[in-house]
Residue, then its C-alpha position, 0 to 999 in steps of 0.5 A: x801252293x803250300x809248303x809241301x808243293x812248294x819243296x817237293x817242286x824245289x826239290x825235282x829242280x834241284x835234281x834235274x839241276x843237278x844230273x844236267x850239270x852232271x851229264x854235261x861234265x862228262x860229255x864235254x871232258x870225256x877226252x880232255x887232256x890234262x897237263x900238271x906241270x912240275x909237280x914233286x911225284x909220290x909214286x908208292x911203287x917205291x919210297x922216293x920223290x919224283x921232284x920237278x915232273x910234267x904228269x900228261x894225263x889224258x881220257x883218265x889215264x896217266x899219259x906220260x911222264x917226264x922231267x919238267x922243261x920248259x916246252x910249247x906242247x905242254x900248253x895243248x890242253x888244261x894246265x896247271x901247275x904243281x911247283x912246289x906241290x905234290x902228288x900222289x895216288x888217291x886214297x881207299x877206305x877199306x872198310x866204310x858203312x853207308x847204313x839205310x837211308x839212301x838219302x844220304x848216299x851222296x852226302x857220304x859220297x861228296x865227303x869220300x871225294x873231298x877228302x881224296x877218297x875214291x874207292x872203297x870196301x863198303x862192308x854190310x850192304x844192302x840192295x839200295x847200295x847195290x843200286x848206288x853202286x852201280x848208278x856210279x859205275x854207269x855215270x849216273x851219280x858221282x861217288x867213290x867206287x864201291x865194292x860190296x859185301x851183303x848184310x852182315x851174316x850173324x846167326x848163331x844156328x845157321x846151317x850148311x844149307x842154310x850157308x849155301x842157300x844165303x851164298x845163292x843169294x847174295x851172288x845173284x844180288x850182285x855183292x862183291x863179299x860175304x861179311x863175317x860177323x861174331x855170333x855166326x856158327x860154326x856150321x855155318x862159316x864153315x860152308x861159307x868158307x868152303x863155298x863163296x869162291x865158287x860164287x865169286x864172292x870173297x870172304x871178309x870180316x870179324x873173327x865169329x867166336x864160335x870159330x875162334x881166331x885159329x879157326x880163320x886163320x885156316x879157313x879162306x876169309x881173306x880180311x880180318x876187318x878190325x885189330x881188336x878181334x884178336x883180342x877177344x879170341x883165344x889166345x888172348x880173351x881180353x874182354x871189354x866192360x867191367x872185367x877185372x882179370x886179366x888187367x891186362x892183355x897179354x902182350x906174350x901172344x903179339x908175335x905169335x899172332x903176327x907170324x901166324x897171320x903172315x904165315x897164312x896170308x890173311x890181310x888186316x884192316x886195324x880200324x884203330x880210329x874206330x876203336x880210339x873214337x870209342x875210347x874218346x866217347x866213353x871218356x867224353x863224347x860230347x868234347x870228342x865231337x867237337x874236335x872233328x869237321x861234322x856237326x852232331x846236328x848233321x844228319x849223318x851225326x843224326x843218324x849214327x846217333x853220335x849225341x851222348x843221349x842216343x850213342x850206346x858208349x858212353x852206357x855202355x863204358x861208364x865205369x873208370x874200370x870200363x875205360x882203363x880196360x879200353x885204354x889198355x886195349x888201345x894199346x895192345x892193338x898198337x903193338x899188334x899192328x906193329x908187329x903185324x907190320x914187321x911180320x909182312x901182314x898186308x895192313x889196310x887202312x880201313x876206318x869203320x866210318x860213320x858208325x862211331x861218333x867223331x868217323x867222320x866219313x873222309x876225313x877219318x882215313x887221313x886219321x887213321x893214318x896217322x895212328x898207323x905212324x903211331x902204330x910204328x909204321x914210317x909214312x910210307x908204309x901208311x900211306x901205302x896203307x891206304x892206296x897200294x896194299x888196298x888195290x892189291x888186295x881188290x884185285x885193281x893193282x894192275x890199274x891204281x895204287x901207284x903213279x905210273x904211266x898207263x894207270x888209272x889218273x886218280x890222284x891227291x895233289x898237297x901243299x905239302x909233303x906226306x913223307x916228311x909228316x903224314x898229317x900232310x895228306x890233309x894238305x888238300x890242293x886237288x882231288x883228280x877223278x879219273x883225269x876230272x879235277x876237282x878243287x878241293x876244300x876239305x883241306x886248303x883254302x883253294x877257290x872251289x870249281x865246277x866240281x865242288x859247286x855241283x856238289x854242293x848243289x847236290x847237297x842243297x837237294x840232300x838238306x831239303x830231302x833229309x829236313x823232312x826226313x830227320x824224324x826217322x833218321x833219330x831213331x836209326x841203330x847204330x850198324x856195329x861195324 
């Protein structure tokens, strides 16, 4: 038998190996009961701690919760206890690519769900993702949920016609959202706006400058994907490159854009770690790089061409004039999301992953996060950033995003506190899916379980997949986010 035979015979094992461990997990726990036993409640319907509670939960819903005492029921069922840990609701990503090698789906999948992640937005799809979509709505596969836009919507001469046409399509595909992008005409948004609510499709995505930020501001997009769109529109014109004037973006125009954002209820995902991971990369990617939990050798590196040979950053941001304009957008977007955030804008954590070198799918959330504090926001507010102002916004807040009973069981258990410092959240003790335990290692030492270990089985059959595959993944484009 040659190589060929031998690893094309590995790899279907692996994949009968891998659904019937898969099937079995969720045939034998559908109903199990759960009990996490004096565990300190971060509930995010308010800012308190709900020290020392037993959290029944049971055919992934939150059962019950009470004071902890001491009783014999709590032993009928699976228990653990949460002394001294805490948990809180699991984590969305409201803006995530997953590009179009369907062969490294699960590989996001399983970095999504390591690092408390169970649901995200992910903008300009494609009819593989739709697929994977809803191959984890049915069981199939375990993975985040997914909601979908389409491909990004960029032509600079489209039509009304042509806008309707495209809005057809996309709803008999299946997509959740439009996406916006820069070079879209006005003609053509303007149709989009007026007609994907009666195609049940929502509208999200970048500021077209052919529409300019007063444009969207009227229009019915609902989510502006990035903070820096701001700044390349009216009325602030901050370019990137090698642009001398203005210096820098002036910082007149930060309330006046916080209070027109509120005023018409748009929601804002900053993506501040996409833009500080080009800022880094322009200065030196290969030390950024270094400083994430992802090989550049990894085949998601790979294909996001996160290497200084293949990424356009450090071509593209050469120059010392280059960089200090970066630096001074960084900044400007700092204060912006911090005005967004006293004006009432609704802030969701989104990051942009992997399209930048160093977005680390997963782990990039908890970063951004942490910028989100930098930004002025207290821990709270992030990390409602990252789980009820998402869940508002897709419309799932009746059933996640808070920690109460009746609610969706899908929850991050720390070793430490988040209120008290937001890097905490990477304090990974348990990620839970829908009542499912999952022993985590992306954040603490903890002995992995049945979960982890189907995981990594999976990834055994990725790594063989993608070893013939890492040819044509060096020469995917970058997907601009």
């Amino acid at each position: 038998m040659n190589e060929c035979s031998m690893l094309y015979r590995s790899i279907l094992i692996l994949m009968f190996l891998f659904q019937y461990c898969c099937n079995s997990y969720n045939q034998n726990d559908k109903s199990s009961r759960l009990i996490i036993a004096n565990v300190n409640v971060i509930p995010l319907y308010k800012d308190t701690i709900l020290r020392g509670m037993d959290v029944v939960i049971e055919n992934g819903k939150i059962q019950d919760m009470k004071q902890h005492i001491e009783r014999g029921e709590l032993r009928k069922g699976l228990f653990i206890d949460g002394k001294e840990k805490y948990l809180m609701p699991a984590l969305i990503d409201c803006h995530v690519h997953y590009g179009t090698n369907a062969a490294l789906f699960q590989t996001y999948d399983s970095l999504y769900l390591q690092y408390g992640i169970v649901k995200v937005l992910a903008l300009n799809g494609t009819p593989q993702l739709l697929q994977h979509r809803d191959s984890i709505r049915k069981g199939l596969v375990y993975g985040p949920e997914i909601q979908c836009s389409g491909p990004r919507i960029n032509d600079s001469s489209m039509t009304a016609p042509q806008a309707k046409e495209l809005l057809q399509r996309l709803k008999l595909a299946g997509y959740d959202f439009v996406k916006i992008y820069s070079d879209l005409s006005k003609e053509g948004f303007d149709e989009i706006s007026r007609e994907a609510y009666t195609y049940g499709l929502r509208v999200a995505g970048h500021i077209p400058q052919r529409v300019s930020t007063s444009g969207v501001l009227h229009s019915n997009q609902e989510l502006i994907a990035h903070a820096e769109e701001f700044m390349y529109n009216p009325p602030v014109n901050y370019f990137m490159g090698n642009v001398k004037i203005p210096k820098k973006p002036n910082p007149v125009h930060i309330q006046p854009l916080a209070d027109s954002v509120r005023f018409y209820q748009k929601a804002v995902s900053p993506t501040l770690i996409a833009y500080k991971s080009i800022l880094q990369s322009a200065i030196n990617l290969e030390a950024y790089v270094k400083t994430v939990p992802l090989a550049v050798s990894h085949p998601i590196a790979i294909a996001w061409q996160w290497s200084k040979q293949t990424s356009f950053i450090p071509k593209k941001f050469s120059s010392p004039l280059s960089i200090s304009r970066l630096q001074y957008g960084y900044e400007y977007q700092l204060k912006l999301v911090s005005a967004f955030n006293r004006a009432g804008v609704l802030l969701l954590a989104g990051t942009d992953a992997p399209t930048i070198p160093g977005l680390v799918p997963g782990y990039s959330l908890h970063q951004e996060m942490q910028l989100l504090c930098g930004a002025g926001l207290s821990n709270y507010e992030a990390l409602k950033a990252a789980t009820t102002n998402p869940a508002h916004f897709l419309k799932i807040h009746s059933d996640f995003g808070t920690i109460e009973v009746g609610k969706e069981a899908s929850l991050l258990m720390l070793n430490k506190n988040p209120l008290e410092d937001i890097s905490n959240t990477l304090e990974i003790e348990s990620v839970f899916v829908k009542g499912k335990q999952m022993k985590n290692e992306a954040g603490g030492s903890s002995t992995p379980s049945r979960v982890i270990t189907l995981w990594h089985r999976n990834m055994a059959y990725q790594q063989l997949l993608e070893w013939r595959m890492l040819p044509g993944l060096s020469k995917t484009g970058r997907e601009s986010g």
